[in-house]
C-alpha positions as CSV (number, residue, x, y, z in Angstrom):
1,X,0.0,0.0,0.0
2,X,1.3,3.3,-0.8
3,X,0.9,5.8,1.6
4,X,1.2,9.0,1.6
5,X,1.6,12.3,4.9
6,X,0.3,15.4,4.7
7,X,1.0,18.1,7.2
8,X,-1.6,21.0,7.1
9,X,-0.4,23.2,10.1
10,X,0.5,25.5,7.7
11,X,-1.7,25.5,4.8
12,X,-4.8,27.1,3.4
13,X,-7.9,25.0,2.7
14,X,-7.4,25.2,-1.1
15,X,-4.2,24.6,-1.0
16,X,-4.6,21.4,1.6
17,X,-7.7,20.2,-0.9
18,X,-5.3,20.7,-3.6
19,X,-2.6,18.4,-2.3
20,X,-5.4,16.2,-1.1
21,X,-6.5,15.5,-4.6
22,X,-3.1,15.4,-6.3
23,X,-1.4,12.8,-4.0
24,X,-5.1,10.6,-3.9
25,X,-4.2,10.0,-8.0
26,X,-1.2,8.3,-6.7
27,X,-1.4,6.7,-3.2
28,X,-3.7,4.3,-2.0
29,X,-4.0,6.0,1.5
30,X,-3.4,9.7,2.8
31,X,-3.0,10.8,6.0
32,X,-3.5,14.3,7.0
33,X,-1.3,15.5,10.2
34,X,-2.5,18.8,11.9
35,X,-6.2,19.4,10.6
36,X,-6.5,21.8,13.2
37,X,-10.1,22.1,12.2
38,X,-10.2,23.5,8.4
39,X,-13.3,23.9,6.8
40,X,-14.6,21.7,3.5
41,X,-11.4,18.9,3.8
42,X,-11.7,16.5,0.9
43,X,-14.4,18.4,-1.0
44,X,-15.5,16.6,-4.1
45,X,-12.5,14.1,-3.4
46,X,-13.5,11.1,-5.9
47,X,-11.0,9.1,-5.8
48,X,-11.2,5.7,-4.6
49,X,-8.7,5.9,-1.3
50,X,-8.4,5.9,2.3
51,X,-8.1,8.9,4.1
52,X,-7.1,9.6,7.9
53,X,-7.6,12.5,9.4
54,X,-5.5,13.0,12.5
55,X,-7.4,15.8,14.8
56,X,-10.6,17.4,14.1
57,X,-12.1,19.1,11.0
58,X,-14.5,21.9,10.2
59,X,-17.7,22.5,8.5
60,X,-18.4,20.3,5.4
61,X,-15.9,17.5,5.9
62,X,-16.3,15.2,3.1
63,X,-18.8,17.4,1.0
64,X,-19.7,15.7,-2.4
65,X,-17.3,13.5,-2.0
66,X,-17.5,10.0,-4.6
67,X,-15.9,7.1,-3.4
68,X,-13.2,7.7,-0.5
69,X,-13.2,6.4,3.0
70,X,-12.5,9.3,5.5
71,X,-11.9,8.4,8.7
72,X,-11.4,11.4,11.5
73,X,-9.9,10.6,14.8
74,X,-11.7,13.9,16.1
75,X,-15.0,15.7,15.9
76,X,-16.4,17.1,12.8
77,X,-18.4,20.6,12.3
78,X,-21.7,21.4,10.6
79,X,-23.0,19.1,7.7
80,X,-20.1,16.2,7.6
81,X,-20.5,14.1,4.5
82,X,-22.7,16.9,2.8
83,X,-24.1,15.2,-0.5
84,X,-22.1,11.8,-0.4
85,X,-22.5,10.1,-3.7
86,X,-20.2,7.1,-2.9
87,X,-17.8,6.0,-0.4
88,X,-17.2,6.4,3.8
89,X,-17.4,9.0,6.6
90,X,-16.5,7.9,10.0
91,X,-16.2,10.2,12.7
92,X,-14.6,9.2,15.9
93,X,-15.8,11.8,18.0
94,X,-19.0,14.4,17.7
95,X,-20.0,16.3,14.7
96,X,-22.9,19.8,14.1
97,X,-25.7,19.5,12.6
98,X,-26.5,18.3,9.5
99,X,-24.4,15.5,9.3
100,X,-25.5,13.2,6.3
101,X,-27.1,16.3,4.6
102,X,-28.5,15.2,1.1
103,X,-26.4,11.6,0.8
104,X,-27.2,9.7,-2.3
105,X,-25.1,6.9,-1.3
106,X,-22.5,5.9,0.8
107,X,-22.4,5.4,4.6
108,X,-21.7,8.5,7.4
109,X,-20.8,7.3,10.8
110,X,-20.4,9.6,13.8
111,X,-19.3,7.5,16.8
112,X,-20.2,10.2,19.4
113,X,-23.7,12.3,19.1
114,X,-24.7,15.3,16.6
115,X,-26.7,18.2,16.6
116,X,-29.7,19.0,14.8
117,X,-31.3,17.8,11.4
118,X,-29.2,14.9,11.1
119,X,-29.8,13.2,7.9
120,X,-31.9,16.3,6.5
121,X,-33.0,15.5,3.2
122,X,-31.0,12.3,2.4
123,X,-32.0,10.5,-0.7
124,X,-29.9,7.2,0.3
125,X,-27.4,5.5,1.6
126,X,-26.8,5.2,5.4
127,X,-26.0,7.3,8.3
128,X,-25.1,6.2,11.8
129,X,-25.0,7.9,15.2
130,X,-23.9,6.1,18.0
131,X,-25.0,8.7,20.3
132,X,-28.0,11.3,20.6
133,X,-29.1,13.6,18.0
134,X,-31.1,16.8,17.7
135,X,-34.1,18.4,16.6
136,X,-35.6,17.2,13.2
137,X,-33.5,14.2,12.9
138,X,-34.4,13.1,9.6
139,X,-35.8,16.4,8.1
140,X,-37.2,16.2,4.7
141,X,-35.5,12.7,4.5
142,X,-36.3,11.2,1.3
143,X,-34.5,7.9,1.1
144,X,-32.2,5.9,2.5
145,X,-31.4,4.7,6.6
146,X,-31.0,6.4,9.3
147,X,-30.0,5.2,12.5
148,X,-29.6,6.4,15.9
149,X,-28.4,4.3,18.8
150,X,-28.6,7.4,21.4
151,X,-32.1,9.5,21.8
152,X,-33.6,11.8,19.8
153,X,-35.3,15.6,20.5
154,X,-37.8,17.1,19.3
155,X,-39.6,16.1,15.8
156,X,-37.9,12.9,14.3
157,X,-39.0,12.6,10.9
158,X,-40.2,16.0,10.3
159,X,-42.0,16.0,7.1
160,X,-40.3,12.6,5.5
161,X,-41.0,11.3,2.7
162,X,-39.7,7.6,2.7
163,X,-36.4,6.2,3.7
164,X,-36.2,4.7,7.4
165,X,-35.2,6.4,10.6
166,X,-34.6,4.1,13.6
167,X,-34.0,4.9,17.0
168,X,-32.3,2.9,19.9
169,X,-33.0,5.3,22.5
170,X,-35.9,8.0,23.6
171,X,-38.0,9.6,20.9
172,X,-39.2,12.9,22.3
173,X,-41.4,13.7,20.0
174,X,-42.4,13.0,16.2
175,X,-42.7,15.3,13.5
176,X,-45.2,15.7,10.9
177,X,-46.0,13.1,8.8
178,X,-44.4,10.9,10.3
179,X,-45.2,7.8,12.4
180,X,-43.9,4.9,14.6
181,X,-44.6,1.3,13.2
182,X,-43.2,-1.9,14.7
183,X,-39.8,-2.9,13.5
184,X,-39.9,-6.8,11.5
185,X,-37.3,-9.4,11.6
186,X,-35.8,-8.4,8.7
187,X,-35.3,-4.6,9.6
188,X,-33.7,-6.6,12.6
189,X,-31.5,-8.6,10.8
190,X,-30.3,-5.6,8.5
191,X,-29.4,-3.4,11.1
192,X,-27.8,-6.1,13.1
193,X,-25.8,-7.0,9.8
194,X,-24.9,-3.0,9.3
195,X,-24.1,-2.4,12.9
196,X,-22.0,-5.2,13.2
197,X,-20.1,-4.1,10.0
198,X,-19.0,-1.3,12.0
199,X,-18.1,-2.4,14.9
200,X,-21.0,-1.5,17.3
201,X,-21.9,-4.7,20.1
202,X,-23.8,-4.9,22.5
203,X,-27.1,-4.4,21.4
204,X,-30.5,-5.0,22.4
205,X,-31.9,-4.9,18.8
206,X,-35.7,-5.7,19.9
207,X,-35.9,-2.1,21.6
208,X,-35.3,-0.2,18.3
209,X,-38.0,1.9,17.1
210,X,-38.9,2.7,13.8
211,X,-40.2,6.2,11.8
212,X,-41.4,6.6,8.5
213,X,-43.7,8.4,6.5
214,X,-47.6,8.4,7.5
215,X,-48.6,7.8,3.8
């Protein structure tokens, strides 16, 4: 495996995205020293390689990104894996609202909680929070999975369209149009098969709750 280090103490955004992109045509992994919190890192990255981030990033980490796997031994800011066509977020720590924002594809994981409107508007793919989330977790969601192994506040599901949103923990409240309906063995067995995948144990799978849309 080639591997490649990047130290961005000292550089711009552009200029680390710019590095970023250059050295992932060449190198099968890239590690990024001293992140130090910089906005939009691997922005519209689509390249197929493995990316760690070593410290915490800013707003729009992985933003329209097609086909790496980021994984940030940090937190994350506002809307982490913004429009995801392909590939892998994991976040080791917390992340702002918004993360999963618009995903087509491809998998966001924050390990720790978020804030608000997790998942808003996502058209596919999965996101994962192994902690709480916010208010209007699953926003305008129109596709995909989204699951929540903490609680959740205020209006889950606010005005969904379809996709899933599952919850381990508390629901506060619901949003409109949507509704709680029991979970069936294979919903079970997927999210035991997805959870697994990524490392989370330990769970009592029969107290997950399930939101979609009214219809």
């Amino acid at each position: 495996m080639k591997e490649y280090i990047i130290n961005a103490k000292d550089m711009e955004e552009k200029e680390l995205n710019r590095a970023i992109k250059e050295q992932a045509a060449h190198h099968d992994k890239l590690i990024i020293n001293n992140p130090e919190s910089r906005h939009n890192i691997c922005a519209g990255l689509s390249e197929d390689v493995d990316i760690e981030i070593n410290g915490s990033a800013g707003y729009f980490v992985g933003t329209m990104v097609n086909g790496p796997k980021i994984h940030i031994n940090g937190n994350a800011g506002w809307f982490a894996g913004d429009n995801m066509t392909k590939g892998e977020l994991i976040i080791e720590g917390t992340a702002g609202d918004g993360a999963g924002q618009g995903i087509y594809g491809g998998t966001v994981i924050v390990k720790g909680s978020t804030g608000s409107r997790t998942g808003e508007i996502m058209k596919g793919g999965t996101v994962i929070i192994g902690g709480n989330s916010g208010f209007m977790t699953g926003l305008l969601m129109m596709g995909g999975k989204l699951i929540i192994l903490g609680d959740v506040t205020d209006d889950v599901g606010e005005s969904i369209m379809r996709g899933s949103i599952y919850v381990l923990g508390e629901v506060k409240s619901l949003g409109k149009n949507a509704i709680m309906e029991e979970t069936t063995d294979e919903d079970l067995k997927d999210l035991e098969e997805t959870l697994t995948k990524y490392g989370f144990e330990d769970i009592d799978y029969s107290n997950f709750k399930k939101i979609v849309n009214i219809q």
